[in-house]
N, C-alpha and C positions, 0 to 999 in steps of 0.2 A: 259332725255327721257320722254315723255309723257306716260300716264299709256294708257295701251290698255287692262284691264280686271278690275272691280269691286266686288268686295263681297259686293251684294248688300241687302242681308237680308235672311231671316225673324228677327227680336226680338226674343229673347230664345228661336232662333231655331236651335243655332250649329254654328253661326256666327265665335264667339269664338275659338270654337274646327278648326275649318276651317284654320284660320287665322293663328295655333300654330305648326300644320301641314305643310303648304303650308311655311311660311318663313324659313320653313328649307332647300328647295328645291335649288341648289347651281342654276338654270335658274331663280329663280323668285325672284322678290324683295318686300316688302309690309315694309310698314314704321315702323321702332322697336315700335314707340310709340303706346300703344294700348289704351289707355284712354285719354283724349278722344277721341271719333272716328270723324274723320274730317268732315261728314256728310253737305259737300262742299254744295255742289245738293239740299239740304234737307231744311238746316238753311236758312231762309233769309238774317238775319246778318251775316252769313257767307258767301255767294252768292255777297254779294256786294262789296265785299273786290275785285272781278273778279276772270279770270282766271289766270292770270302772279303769283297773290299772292300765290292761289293755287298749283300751280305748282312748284314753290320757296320753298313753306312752306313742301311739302311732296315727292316733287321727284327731286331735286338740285342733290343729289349725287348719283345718281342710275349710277352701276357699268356697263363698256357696256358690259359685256359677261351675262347682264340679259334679257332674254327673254320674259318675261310674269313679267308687271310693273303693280302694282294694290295697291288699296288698301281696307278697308272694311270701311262700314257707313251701320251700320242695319237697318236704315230707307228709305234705296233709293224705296225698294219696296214696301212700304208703302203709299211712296209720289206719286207714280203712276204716271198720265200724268203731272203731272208738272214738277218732278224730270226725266223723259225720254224725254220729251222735251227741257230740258235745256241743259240734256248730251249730245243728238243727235246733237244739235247745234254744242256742240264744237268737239263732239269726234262720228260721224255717226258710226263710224268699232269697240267701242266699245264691250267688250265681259262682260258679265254677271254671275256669279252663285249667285243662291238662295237656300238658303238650307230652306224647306219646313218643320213642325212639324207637329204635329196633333195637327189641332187647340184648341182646346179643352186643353189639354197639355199646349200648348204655353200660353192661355190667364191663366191661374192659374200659370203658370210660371212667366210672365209677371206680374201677381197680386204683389206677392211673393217679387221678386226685386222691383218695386214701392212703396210698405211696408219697404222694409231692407231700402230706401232712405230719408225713412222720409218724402215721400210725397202722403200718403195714411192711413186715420184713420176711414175706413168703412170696414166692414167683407164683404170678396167675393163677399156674395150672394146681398148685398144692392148695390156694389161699379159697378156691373153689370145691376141690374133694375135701378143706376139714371144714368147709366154710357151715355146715350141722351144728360139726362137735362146738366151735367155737363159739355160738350163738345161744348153745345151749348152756356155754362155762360162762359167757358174762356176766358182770356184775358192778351193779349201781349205776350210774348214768349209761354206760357202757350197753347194759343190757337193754333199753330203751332205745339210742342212736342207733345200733348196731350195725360201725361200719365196715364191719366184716360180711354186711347179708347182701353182695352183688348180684344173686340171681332174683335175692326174695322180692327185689323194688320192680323188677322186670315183671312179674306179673298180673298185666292192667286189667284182664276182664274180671278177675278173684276182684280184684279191689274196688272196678268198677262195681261190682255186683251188690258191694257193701256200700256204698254208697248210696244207689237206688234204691236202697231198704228205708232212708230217709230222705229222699230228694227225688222228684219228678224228673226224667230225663231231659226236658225243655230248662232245668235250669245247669246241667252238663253240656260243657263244649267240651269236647276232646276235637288234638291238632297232630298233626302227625307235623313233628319235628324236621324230618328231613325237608317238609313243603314249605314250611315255617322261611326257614333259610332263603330257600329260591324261587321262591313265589309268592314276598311279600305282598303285590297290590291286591290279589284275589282273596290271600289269607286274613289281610286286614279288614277288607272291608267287611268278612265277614264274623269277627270279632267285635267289630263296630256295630254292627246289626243286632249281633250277641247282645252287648251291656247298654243297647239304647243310644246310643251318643248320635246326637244333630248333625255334627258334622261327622260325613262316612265317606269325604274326600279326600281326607289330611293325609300327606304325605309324610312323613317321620325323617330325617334324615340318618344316612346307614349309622346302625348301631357296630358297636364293636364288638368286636370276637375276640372273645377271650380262651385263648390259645394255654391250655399250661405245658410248661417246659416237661422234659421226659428227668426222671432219677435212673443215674448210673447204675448208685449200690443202694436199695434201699433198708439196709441194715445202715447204713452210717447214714440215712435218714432219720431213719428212727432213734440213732443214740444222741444224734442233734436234738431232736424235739426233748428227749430227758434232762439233754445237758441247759438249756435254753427254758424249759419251762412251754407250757400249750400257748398262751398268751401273746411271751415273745417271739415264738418260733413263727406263729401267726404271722406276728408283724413283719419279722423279718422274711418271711415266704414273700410275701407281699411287696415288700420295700426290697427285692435281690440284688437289684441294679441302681442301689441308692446307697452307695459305701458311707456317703456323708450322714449318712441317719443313723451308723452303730459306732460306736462309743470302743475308745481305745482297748478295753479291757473284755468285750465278745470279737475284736478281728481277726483273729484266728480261728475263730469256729467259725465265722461268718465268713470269712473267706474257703475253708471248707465246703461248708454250705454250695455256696457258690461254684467250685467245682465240682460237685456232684450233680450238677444239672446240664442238661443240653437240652438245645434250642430243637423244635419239630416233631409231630406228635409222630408216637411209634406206633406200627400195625397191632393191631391184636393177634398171638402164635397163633398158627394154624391148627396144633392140635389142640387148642384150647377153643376155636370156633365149632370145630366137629364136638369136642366135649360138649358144647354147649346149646349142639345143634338140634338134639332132641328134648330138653329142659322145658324149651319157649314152646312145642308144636299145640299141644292139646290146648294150652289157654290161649294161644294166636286164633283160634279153628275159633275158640268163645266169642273171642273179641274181634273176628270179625261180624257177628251178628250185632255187634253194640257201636259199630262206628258206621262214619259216612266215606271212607278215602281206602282208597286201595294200599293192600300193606305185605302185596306178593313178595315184592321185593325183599321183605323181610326173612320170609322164609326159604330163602336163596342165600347158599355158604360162599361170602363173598371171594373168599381164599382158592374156593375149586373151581368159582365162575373166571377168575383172575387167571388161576391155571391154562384153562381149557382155551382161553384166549391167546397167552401170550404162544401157544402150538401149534393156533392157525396159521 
């Protein structure tokens, strides 16, 4: 069966939470493998393998009593009219959800995991003012991923807008993320109404939240990741709290590793909210004519709300 629904983004917008949800659904199918994300549409080098491979690769055994065939790549929205141009090609009836953050949120989120990866060794507020220059110096795969572009994923109405150039709004679901979280019975079932599915009762049991740990120093992040290779640093990100999975001869870095992380996710600096606070205003003002949920909240500097409270 060919997929007729995507989860197609944001970045550390709920992607995840979405994904752990929805494959519980006995109509819906979404591929077990969740790392990495197929990002078909996205990758060039991915892209060139065609469609037949794709198709092979991620939907060969979809069960037919499944009705809504999907899968997720957090950058489809991202990629905006190239990535909606090349779906449209093959799949026009295509259906979409995007779970939407508050920008703001997302890009310090976004920071956060590009640090835990070992491939970020500037504090926020600098990795934000060269975050231009340094999009503009990438190169080769580098320039395509660009995990240096924390503000550029943050803006949804731009890329909703390239979307629409090829797709009916009736086949766009946009979710606001934070609702996602704490209001799954309302959000589901209208997700379920979304991709058609029979049953628009099912209850999912709680999905998991995936917490990443905070880095200390992320410069001895990033000399890990060189020292260890993309691959294995992966793995071992992955595996932190599983000493029995590294081999005599990485326990030392690996234990490294390991101390350079701590448990509970950090605030975003204050003066990197306020930096940020006028970035998102003109494309929030867009997108609010393109959605259905209220997104005030968003344009409210959680830092000075937090203030103003703890004075009362």
């Amino acid at each position: 069966m060919n997929p007729n629904f995507l989860i197609g983004g944001t970045a550390a917008g709920g992607t995840s939470y979405l994904y752990e949800i929805l494959i519980q659904h006995p109509e819906v199918y979404l591929p077990v493998q969740r790392i990495p994300e197929p990002q078909y549409y996205y990758k060039s080098w991915e892209y060139v393998k065609g469609l037949e491979w794709y198709l092979k690769e991620y939907f060969k055994n979809v069960p037919e009593s499944k009705i809504a065939v999907g899968e997720r790549s957090s950058s489809y929205l991202y990629g905006g009219a190239k990535v909606a141009q090349r779906i449209a090609k093959d799949f026009p009836k295509m259906k979409f959800i995007f779970t939407l953050r508050n920008p703001i949120q997302r890009a310090w989120a976004n920071y956060r995991f590009t640090v835990l990866q070992g491939l970020e060794d500037l504090d926020f507020r600098d990795a934000i003012l060269q975050e231009k220059a340094r999009i503009k110096e990438s190169q080769g795969i580098w320039s395509e991923i660009q995990p240096h572009d924390y503000t550029g994923r943050g803006f949804y109405a731009k890329q909703l807008k390239e979307f629409l150039d090829f797709f009916p709004k009736e086949q766009i679901l946009c979710l606001k993320s934070e609702s996602l979280t704490h209001d799954n019975t309302t959000m589901l079932s209208k997700i379920y109404h979304f991709l058609g599915l029979k049953d628009d009762k099912f209850i999912p049991n709680p999905a998991p939240i995936h917490l990443s740990p905070s880095v200390i120093n992320p410069k001895v992040q990033k000399d890990l990741r060189e020292y260890f290779g993309g691959e294995k640093f992966a793995f071992f990100i992955n595996n932190v709290r599983r000493e029995e999975a590294i081999n005599m001869q990485d326990k030392q870095k690996f234990l490294q590793l390991q101390n350079n992380l701590k448990e509970g996710k950090e605030s975003i600096p204050r003066d990197c909210e306020l930096l940020l606070y006028g970035f998102f205003q003109e494309d929030l003002e867009e997108l609010k004519k393109m959605i259905d949920f209220d997104i005030q909240d968003w344009q409210i500097l959680s830092s000075i709300t937090t203030a103003r409270t703890k004075s009362v």
